[in-house]
C-alpha positions as CSV (number, residue, x, y, z in Angstrom):
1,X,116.3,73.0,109.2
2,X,113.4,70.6,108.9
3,X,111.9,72.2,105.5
4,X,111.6,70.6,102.0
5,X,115.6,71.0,101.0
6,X,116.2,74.5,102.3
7,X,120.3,75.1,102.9
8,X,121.4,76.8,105.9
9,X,121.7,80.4,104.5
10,X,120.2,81.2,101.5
11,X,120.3,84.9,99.6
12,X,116.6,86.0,99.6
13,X,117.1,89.2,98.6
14,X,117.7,87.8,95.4
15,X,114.2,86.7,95.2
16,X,112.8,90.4,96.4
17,X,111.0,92.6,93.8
18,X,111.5,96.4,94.5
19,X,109.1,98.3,93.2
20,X,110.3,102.4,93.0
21,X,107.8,105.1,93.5
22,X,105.0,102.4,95.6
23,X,102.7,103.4,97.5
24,X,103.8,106.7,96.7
25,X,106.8,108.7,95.1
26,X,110.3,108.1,96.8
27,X,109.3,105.0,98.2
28,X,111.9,101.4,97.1
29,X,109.1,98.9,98.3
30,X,109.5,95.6,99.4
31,X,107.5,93.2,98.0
32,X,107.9,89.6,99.3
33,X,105.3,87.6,97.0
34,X,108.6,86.0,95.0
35,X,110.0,85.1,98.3
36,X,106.2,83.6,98.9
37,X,105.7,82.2,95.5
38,X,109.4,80.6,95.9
39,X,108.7,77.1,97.7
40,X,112.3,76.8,99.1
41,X,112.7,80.2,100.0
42,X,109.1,80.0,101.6
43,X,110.3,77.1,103.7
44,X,113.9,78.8,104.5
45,X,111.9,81.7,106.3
46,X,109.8,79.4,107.9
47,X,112.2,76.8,109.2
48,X,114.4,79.7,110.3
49,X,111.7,80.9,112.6
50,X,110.8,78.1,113.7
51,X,114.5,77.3,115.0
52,X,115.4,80.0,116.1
53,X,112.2,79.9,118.8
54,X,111.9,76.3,119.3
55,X,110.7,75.7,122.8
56,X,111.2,79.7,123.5
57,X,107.5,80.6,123.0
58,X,104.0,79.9,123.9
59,X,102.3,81.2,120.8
60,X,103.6,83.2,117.8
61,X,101.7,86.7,116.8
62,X,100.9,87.9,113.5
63,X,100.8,91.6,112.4
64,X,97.6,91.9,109.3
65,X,98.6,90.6,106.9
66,X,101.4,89.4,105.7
67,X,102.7,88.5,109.7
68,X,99.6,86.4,109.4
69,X,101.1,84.4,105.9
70,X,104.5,84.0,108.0
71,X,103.3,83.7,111.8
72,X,100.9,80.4,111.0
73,X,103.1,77.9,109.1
74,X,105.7,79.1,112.1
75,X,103.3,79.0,114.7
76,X,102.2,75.4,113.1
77,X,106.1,74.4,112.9
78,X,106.5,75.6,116.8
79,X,103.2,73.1,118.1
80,X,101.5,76.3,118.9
81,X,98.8,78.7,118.7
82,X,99.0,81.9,116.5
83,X,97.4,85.4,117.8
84,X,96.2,88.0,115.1
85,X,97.0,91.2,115.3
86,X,94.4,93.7,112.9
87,X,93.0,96.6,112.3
88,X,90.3,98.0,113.9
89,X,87.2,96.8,112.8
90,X,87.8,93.2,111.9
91,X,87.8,91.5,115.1
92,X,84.5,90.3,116.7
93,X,85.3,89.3,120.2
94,X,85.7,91.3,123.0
95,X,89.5,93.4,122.6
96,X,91.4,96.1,122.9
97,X,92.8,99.0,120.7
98,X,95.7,100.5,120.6
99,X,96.5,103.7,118.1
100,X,99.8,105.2,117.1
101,X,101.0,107.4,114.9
102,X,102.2,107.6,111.4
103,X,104.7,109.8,109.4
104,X,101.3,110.8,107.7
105,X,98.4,110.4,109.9
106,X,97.5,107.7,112.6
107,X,96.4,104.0,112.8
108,X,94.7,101.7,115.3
109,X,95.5,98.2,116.1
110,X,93.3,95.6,117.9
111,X,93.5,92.0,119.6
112,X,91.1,89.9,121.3
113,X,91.4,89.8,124.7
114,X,91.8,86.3,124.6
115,X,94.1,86.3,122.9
116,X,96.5,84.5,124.5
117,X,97.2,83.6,128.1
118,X,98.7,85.9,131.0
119,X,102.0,85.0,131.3
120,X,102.2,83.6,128.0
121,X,105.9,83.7,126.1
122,X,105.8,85.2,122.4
123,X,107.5,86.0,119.1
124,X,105.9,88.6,117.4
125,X,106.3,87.9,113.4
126,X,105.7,90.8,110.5
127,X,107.3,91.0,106.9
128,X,108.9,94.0,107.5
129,X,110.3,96.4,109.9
130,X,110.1,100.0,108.8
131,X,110.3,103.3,111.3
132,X,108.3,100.4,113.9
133,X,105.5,102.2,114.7
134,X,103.1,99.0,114.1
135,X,105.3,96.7,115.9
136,X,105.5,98.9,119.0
137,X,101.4,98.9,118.7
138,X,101.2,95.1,118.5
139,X,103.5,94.8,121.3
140,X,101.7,97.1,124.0
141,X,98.4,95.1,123.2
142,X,100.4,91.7,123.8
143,X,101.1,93.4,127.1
144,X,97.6,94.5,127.5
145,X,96.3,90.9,127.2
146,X,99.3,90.0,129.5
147,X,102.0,88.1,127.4
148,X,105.7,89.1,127.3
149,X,107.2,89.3,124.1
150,X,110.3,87.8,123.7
151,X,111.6,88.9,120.3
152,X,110.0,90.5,117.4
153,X,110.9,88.5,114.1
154,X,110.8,89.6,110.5
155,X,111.8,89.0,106.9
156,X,113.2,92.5,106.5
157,X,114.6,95.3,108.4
158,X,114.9,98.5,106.9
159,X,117.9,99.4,109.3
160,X,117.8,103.3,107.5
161,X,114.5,103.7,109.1
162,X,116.1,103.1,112.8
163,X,112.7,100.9,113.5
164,X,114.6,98.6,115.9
165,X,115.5,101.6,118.1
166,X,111.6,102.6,118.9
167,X,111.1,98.6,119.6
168,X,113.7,98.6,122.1
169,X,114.2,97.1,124.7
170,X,112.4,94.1,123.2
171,X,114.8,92.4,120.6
172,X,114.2,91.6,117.4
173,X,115.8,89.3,114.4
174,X,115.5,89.7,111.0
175,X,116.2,87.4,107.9
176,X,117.9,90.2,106.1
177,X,118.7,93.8,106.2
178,X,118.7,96.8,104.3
179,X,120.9,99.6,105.3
């Protein structure tokens, strides 16, 4: 590890606030802003990235918005570039779209077309892996714009939510899991 004093494992789910009943009723939520707020946990998530892709990747990708908070420092740790990933609307360069749908509804995804370049190798970071509907978006535009994603890397899995089965065949790696 490279980061300010982070050990080689450390408990982060210590440091997550779950929130019952948000956005809606049923619903344990995640929320990472301790783990954010929490400068060795913050560099434990960072530096574990970073190893694990070290010389793996051309550029990281970053899901809106919170693969955004976790994709740059990695992508900055790595030496390389990081691609955003967002919703429709928001980007203003040539791109393309990609929609999918929800347990509720559907959703759109967009990247520029420059994105990266054709044949470029890369880790696609989010917080949080849920049923994978958004990570399976973000990785057919990488493909659009011609990368190949070699893993897909978050903070949390929510195994329950079988997520990692819809991303397959790419891999993925996650900090920690809930089952």
């Amino acid at each position: 590890m490279t980061g300010a004093g982070t050990a080689l494992v450390m408990d982060l789910k210590s440091i997550i606030r779950t929130i019952e009943g948000f956005p809606k009723p049923g619903v344990s939520y995640k929320d990472i802003t301790p783990l954010l707020a929490d400068p060795k946990a913050l560099a434990y998530i960072v530096d574990s990235m970073a190893e694990r892709y070290r010389g793996k990747v051309d550029a990281v990708a970053g899901i809106e918005s919170r693969g955004f908070i976790v994709g740059a420092p990695v992508a900055y740790a790595l030496g390389v570039g990081l691609s955003i990933v967002r919703k429709p609307g928001k980007l203003p360069f040539d791109k393309h779209t990609v929609s999918y749908e929800l347990e509720y509804g559907s959703d759109s995804l967009e990247i520029h077309t420059d994105a990266v370049a054709p044949g470029d190798r890369v880790v696609l970071v989010d917080d949080l892996l849920a049923t994978g509907g958004t990570s399976m978006a973000a990785i057919e535009l990488l493909e659009k714009v011609g990368a190949t994603v070699v893993e897909c890397a978050f903070i949390i899995e929510l195994a329950f939510l079988d997520g990692r089965s819809r991303l397959d065949p790419t891999p993925l790696h996650a900090l920690m899991t809930y089952d």
